[in-house]
C-alpha positions as CSV (number, residue, x, y, z in Angstrom):
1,X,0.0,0.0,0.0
2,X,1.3,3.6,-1.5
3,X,1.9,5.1,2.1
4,X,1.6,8.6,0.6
5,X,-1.8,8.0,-1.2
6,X,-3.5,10.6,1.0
7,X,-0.1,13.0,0.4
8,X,0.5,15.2,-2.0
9,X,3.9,16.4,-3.9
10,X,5.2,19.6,-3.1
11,X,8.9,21.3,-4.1
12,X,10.5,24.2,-3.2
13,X,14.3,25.1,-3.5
14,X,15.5,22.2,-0.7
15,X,13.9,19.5,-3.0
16,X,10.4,17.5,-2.9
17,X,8.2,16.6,0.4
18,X,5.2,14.8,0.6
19,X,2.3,17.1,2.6
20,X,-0.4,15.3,3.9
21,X,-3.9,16.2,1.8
22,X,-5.7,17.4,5.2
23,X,-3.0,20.1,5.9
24,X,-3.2,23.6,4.4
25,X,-0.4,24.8,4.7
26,X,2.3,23.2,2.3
27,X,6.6,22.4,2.0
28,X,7.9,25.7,3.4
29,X,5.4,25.8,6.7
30,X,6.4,21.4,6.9
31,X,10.2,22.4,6.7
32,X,9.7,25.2,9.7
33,X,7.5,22.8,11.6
34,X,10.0,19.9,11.4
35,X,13.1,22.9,12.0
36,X,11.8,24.4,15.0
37,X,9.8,22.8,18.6
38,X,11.1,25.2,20.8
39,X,8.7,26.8,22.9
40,X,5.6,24.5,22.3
41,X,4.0,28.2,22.3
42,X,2.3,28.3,18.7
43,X,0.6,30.9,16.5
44,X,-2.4,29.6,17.0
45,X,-2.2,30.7,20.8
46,X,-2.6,34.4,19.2
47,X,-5.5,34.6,17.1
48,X,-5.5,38.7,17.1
49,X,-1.7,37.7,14.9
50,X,-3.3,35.5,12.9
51,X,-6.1,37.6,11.8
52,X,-3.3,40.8,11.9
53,X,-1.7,39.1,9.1
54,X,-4.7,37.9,7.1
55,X,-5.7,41.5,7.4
56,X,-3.0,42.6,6.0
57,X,-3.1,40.0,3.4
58,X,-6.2,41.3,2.4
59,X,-5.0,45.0,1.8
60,X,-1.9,43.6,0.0
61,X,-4.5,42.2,-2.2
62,X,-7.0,45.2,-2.6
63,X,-3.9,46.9,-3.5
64,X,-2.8,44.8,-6.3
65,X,-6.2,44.4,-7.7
66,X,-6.3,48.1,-8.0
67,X,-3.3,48.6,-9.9
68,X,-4.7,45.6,-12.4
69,X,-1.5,43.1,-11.1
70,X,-3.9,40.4,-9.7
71,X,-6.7,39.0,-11.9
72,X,-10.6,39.5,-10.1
73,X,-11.0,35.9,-10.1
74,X,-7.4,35.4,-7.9
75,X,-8.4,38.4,-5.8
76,X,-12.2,37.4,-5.1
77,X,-10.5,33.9,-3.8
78,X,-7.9,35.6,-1.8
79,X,-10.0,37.5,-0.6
80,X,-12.6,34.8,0.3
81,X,-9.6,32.8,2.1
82,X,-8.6,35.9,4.4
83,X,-12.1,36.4,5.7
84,X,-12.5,32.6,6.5
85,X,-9.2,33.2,8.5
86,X,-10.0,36.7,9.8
87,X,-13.2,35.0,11.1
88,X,-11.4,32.2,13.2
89,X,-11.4,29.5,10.9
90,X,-8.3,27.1,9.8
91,X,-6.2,28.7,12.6
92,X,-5.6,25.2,13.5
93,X,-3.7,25.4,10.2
94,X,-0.7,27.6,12.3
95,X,1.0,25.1,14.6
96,X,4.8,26.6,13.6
97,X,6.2,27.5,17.0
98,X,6.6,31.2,17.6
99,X,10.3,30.9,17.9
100,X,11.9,30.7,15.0
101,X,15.1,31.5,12.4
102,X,14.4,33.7,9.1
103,X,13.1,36.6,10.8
104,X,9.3,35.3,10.7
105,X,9.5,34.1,6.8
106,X,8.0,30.5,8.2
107,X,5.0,32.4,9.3
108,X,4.6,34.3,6.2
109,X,4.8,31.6,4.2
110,X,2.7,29.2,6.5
111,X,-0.2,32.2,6.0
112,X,0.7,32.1,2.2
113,X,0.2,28.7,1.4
114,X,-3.0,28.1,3.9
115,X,-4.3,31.4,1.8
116,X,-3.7,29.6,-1.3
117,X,-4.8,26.4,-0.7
118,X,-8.2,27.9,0.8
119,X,-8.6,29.4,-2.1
120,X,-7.9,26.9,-4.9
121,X,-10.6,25.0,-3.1
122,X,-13.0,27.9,-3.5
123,X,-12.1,28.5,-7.2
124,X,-12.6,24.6,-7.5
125,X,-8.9,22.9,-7.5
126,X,-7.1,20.6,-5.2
127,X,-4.2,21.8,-2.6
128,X,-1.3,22.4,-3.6
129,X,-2.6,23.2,-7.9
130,X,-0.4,26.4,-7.3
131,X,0.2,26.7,-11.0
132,X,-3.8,28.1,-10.5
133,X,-3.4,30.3,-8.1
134,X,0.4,30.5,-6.2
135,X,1.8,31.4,-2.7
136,X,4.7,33.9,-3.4
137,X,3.5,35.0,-7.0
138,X,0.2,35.7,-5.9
139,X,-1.0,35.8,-2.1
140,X,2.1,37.5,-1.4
141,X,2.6,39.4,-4.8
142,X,4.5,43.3,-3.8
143,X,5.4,41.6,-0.5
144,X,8.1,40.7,1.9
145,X,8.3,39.2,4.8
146,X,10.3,42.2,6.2
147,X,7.3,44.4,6.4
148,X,4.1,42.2,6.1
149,X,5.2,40.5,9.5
150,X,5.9,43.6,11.3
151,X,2.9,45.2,10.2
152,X,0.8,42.2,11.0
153,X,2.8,42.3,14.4
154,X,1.4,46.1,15.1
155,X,-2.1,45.5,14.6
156,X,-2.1,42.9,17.0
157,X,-0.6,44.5,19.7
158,X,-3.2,47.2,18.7
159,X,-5.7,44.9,19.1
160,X,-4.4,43.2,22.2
161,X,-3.7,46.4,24.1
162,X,-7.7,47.1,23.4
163,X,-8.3,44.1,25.2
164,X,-6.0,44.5,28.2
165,X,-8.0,47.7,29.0
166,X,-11.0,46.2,30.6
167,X,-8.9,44.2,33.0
168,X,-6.6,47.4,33.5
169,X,-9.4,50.0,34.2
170,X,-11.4,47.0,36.4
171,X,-8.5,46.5,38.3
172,X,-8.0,50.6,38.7
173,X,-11.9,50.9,39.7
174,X,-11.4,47.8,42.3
175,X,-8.7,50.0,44.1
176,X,-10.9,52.8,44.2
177,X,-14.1,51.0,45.3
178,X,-11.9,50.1,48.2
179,X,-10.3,53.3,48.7
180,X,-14.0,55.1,49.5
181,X,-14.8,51.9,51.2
182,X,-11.3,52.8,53.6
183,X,-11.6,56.6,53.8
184,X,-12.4,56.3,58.0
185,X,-10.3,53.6,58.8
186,X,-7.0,55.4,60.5
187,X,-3.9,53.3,60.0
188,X,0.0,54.3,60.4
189,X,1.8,54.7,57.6
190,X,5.8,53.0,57.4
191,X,8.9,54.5,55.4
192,X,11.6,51.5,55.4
193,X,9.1,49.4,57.4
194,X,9.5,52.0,60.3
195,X,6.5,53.6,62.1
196,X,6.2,57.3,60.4
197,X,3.2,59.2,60.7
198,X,-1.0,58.2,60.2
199,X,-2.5,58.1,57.1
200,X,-5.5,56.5,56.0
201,X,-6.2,53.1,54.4
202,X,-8.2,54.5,51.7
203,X,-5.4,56.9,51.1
204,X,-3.2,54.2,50.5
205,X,-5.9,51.8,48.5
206,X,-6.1,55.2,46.2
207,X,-2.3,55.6,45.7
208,X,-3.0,52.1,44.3
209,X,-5.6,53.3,41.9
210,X,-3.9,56.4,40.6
211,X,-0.4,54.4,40.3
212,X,-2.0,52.1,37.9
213,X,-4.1,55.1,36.0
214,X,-1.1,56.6,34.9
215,X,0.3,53.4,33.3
216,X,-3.1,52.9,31.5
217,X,-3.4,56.4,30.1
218,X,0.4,56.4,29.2
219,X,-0.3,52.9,27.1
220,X,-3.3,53.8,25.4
221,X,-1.6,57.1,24.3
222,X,1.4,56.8,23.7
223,X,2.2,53.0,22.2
224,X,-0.9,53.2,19.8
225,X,0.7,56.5,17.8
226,X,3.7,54.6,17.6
227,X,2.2,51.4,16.6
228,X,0.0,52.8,13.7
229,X,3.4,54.0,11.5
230,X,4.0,50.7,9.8
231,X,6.6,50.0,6.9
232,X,4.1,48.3,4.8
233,X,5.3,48.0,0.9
234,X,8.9,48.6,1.9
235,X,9.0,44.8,0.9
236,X,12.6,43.5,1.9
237,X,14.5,46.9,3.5
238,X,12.8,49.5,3.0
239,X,13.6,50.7,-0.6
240,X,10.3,49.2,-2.2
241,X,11.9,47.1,-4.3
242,X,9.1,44.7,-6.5
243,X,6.3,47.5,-5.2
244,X,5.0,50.9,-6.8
245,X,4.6,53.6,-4.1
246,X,0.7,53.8,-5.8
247,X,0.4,50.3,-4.2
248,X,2.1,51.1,-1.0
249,X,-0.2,53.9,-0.2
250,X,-3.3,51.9,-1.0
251,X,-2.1,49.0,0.5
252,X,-1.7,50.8,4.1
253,X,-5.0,52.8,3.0
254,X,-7.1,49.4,2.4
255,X,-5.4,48.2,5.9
256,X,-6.9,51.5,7.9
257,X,-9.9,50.6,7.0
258,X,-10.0,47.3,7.3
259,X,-9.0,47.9,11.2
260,X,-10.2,50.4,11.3
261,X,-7.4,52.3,13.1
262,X,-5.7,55.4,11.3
263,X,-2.4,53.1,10.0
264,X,0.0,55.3,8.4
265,X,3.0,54.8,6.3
266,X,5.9,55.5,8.4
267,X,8.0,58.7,7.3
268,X,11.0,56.2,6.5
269,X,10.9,52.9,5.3
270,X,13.9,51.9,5.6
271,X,14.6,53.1,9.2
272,X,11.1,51.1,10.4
273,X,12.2,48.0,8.2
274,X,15.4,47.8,10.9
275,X,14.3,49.5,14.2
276,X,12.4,48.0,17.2
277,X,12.0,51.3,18.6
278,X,8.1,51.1,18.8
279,X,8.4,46.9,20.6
280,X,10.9,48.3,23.0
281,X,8.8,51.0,24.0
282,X,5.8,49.5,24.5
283,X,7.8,46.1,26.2
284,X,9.0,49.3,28.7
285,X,5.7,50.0,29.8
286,X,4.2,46.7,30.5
287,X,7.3,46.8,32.3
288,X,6.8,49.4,34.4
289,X,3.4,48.0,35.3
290,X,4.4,44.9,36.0
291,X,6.5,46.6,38.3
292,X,3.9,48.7,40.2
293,X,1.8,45.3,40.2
294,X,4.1,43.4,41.7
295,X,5.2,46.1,44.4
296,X,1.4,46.5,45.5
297,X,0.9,42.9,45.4
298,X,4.1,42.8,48.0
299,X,1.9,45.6,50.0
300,X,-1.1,43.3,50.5
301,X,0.7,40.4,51.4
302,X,2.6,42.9,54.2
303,X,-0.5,44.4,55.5
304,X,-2.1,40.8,55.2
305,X,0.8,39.2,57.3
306,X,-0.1,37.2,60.5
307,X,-3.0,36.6,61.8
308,X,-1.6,37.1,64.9
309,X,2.5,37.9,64.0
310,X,2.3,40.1,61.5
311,X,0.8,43.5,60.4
312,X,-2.8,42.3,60.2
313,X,-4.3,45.6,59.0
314,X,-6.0,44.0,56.3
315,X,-8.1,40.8,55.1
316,X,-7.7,38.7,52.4
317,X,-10.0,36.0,51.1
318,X,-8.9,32.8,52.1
319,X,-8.8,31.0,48.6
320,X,-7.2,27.8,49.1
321,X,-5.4,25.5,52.8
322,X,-1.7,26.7,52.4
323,X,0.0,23.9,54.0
324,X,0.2,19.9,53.9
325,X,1.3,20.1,57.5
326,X,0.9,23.2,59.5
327,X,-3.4,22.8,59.7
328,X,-5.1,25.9,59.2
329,X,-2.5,27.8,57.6
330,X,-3.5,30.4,54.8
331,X,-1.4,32.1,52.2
332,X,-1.9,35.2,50.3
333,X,-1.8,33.1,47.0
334,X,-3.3,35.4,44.8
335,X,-0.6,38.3,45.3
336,X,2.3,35.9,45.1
337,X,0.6,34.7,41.7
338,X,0.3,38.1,40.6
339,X,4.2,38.5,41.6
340,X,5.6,35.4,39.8
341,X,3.1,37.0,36.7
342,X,5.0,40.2,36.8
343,X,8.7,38.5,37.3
344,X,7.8,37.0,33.7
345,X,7.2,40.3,31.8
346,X,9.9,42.1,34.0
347,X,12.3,39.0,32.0
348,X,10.1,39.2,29.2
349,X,11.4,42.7,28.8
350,X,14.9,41.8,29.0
351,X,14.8,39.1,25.8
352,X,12.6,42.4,24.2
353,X,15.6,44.6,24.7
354,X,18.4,42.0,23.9
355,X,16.7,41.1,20.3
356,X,16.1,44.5,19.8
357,X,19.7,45.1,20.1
358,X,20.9,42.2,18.2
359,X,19.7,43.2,14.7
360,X,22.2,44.2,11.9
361,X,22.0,46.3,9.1
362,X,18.9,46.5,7.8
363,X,17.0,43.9,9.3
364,X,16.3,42.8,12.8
365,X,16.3,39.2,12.3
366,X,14.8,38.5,15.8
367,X,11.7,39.7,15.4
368,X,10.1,36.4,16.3
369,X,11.3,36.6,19.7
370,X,10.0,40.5,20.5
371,X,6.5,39.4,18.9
372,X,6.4,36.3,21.4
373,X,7.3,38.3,24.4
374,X,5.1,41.1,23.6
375,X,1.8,38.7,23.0
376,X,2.6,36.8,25.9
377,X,3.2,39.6,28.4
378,X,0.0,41.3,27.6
379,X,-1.6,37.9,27.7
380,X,-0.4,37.6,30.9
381,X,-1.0,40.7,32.4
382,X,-4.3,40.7,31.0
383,X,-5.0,37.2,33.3
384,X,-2.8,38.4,36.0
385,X,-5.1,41.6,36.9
386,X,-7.9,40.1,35.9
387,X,-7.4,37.3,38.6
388,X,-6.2,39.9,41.1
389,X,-9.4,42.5,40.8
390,X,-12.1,39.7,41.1
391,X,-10.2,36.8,43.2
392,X,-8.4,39.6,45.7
393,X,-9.0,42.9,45.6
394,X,-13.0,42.9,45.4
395,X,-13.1,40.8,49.0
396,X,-10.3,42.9,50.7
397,X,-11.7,43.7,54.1
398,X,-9.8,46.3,56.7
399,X,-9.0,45.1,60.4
400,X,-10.4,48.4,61.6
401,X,-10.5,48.0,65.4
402,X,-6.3,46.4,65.1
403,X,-5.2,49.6,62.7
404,X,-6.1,52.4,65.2
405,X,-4.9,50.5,68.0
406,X,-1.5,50.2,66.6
407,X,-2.3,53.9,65.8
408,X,-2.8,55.1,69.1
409,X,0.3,52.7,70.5
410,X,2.7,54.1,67.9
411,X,5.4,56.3,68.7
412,X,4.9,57.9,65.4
413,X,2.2,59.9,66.1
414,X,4.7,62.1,68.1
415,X,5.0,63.6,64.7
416,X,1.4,65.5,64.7
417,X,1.9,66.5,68.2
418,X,5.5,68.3,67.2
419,X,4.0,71.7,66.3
420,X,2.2,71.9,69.3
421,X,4.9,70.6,71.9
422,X,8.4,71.3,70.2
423,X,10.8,69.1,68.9
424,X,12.6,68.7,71.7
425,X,9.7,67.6,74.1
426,X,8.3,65.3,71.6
427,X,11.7,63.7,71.0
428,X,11.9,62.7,74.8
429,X,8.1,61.8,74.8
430,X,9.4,58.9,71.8
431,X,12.1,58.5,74.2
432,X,10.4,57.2,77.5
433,X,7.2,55.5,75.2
434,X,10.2,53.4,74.1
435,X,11.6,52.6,77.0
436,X,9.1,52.1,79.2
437,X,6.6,50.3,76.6
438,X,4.1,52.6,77.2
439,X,2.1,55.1,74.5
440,X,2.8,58.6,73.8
441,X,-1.2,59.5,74.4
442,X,-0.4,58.3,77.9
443,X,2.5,59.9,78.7
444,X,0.5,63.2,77.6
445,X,-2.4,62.6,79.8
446,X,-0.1,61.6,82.4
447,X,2.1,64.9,82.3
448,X,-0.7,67.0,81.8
449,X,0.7,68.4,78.4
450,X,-2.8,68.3,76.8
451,X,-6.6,68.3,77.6
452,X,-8.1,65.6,76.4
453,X,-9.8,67.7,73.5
454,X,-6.4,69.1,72.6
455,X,-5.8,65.6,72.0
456,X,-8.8,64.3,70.4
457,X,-8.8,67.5,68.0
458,X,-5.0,66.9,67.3
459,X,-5.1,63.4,66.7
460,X,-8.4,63.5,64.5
461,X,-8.3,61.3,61.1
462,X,-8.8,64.8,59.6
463,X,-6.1,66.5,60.9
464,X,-3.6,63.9,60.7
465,X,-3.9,62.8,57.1
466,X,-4.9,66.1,55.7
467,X,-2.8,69.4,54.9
468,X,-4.2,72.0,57.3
């Protein structure tokens, strides 16, 4: 029995392989998928890429029609295959793992030939007839890899970062749900995990809220501007070499509106064919809140400490027993997950910056590894703050009664009294609340320093959380 009866025959410049009828995609995808298993992360886990590229497939497309270079029957099939992918379908057909050699060619050629094959089917032939309709003469006619895949890349960060925003500005509204929620409940506030002077919880929950604001405004302000200049018909450096500039301008025209996002040509081809400027940028700001995520999450898990040992000013849900052999133990699971989540796109940064650097001349050939650590650190984030808003943050309760009585036992609170009594007598009131393990409000009332409405009108959350 003919073991390649259900194959067919395909060639390219290596020499002949035998492509099983079922698959798509054809030799050039089978040579990447047999080259490279190396993260077992594959393009199929992005969906928004996938359907970046078949947009920009499409354009490419509209583009060529236009100028008369592809025939209405080729275009009409093309374009039939690129909505069946822009609408989810064959993306089972992208299984190449997103870490690869040649600069992403194995995923513009895996797109190619599924494009192709989908539509020889529609026009009526079998897979691989590409003497009907062809991968690189037609699907990816005026094209390179060099700016179809960065392109594609863009718009699905674009897309991604629209999705991240829910999570972001839920997490940001959490924090100041629990912020009002807080605004009464006194607490000391700590510089080096020292006493220093009251503040209130919801003061500090709101710190939280407006830290994460200003990462959310700078992403959706900044890294879109910079994302929407593409190098779309610069084909292989820049120099639009195989492409008129009539097509390049509709090209990134057609892919505006396709998207639906004001896509412009970048003022030089050539320097956006080569620079990562735009990847590195935005990697820097998931960095930076990743950064503020993970510091906050450490905050919770401070305030959270104990029951009985620790700080204790706050509640968190239990969520899960947190030992196999000390019974009723609890841990603050959900920050530490939200920590190890933000160590990953803190490193994630770090390969961002590194490829970015490695590119020569006029081509960055690790492109593949800044488009995989972009996705997956806004994947992640997306699920990390998700997670932390509705599994922690929603159900965070305040140890009211515990805060103002480590208020009122705090030798900190010397510092509100300091205008009224002087440095120097407040200084010896710390002093001898120290030493003899006994509270600065005592040592008042004992003294007879204030009346007990100085006191009450001095220490008030009001006064010693507000400027006067």
């Amino acid at each position: 029995m003919n073991q390649f009866l259900n194959h067919r025959l395909e060639k390219d410049l290596i020499g002949e392989m035998y492509i099983p009828e079922q698959f798509y995609f054809g030799i050039q995808t089978q040579r990447a998928l047999q080259n490279f298993d190396l993260s077992h992360n594959k393009l199929s886990q992005y969906p928004l890429f996938i359907q970046s590229l078949a947009w920009v497939k499409l354009a490419c497309a509209k583009a060529n029609l236009q100028l008369g270079h592809l025939s209405q029957e080729k275009y009409t099939a093309i374009e039939y295959a690129c909505q069946q992918i822009i609408e989810g379908r064959y993306h089972d057909q992208f299984e190449l793992d997103m870490l690869q050699g040649g600069a992403g060619t194995s995923t513009n050629m895996n797109m190619n030939e599924v494009l192709a094959n989908i539509a020889l089917e529609y026009m009526g032939h079998q897979k691989g007839q590409y003497q009907y309709l062809h991968p690189n003469n037609d699907v990816n006619m005026a094209q390179s890899t060099n700016d179809v895949y960065p392109t594609a890349i863009k718009m699905a960060l674009v897309l991604m970062i629209d999705q991240l925003e829910k999570p972001f500005q839920n997490l940001i509204n959490g924090f100041a749900a629990k912020a009002k929620q807080f605004e009464h409940v006194l607490k000391m506030g700590r510089t080096q995990l020292q006493d220093a002077v009251p503040m209130t919880l919801g003061q500090e929950f709101l710190a939280f809220s407006n830290t994460l604001a200003k990462d959310l405004k700078l992403i959706k302000n900044l890294v879109p501007q910079s994302l929407y200049q593409v190098n779309l018909g610069g084909t292989a450096i820049g120099t639009g070499l195989n492409a008129s500039k009539a097509y390049q301008e509709i090209a990134v025209a057609e892919l505006a509106t396709l998207i639906q996002r004001p896509i412009q040509s970048a003022d030089d081809l050539i320097e956006a064919t080569s620079d990562m400027g735009e990847f590195v940028l935005l990697s820097g700001l998931l960095k930076r809140t990743a950064t503020k995520l993970s510091k906050i999450a450490n905050d919770l898990r401070l305030l959270s400490s104990g029951p009985r040992t620790g700080f204790g000013e706050i509640q968190l849900e239990a969520r899960q027993a947190g030992s196999s052999i000390m019974p009723g133990k609890v841990n603050p699971v959900i920050p530490e997950a939200l920590n190890i989540s933000c160590f990953e796109v803190i490193a994630n940064d770090l390969a961002v910056t590194l490829a970015a650097d490695a590119g020569q001349l006029q081509l960055n050939a690790m492109e593949p590894l800044i488009a995989f650590k972009l996705f997956e650190s806004i994947d992640i984030l997306n699920n990390a703050m998700r997670m932390f808003q509705e599994k922690c943050v929603v159900s965070i309760q305040a140890n009211t009664a515990h805060c103002q009585h480590l208020v009122e036992n705090s030798i900190g609170i010397v510092t509100a009294l300091n205008p009224y009594l002087g440095y120097e007598n407040t200084t010896r009131l710390a002093q001898t609340a120290f030493r003899e393990n006994r509270s600065v409000i005592e040592l008042i009332r004992s003294e007879g320093l204030m009346t007990q409405q100085q006191i009450e009108e001095i220490l008030s959350i009001q006064n010693m959380t507000q400027p006067v």
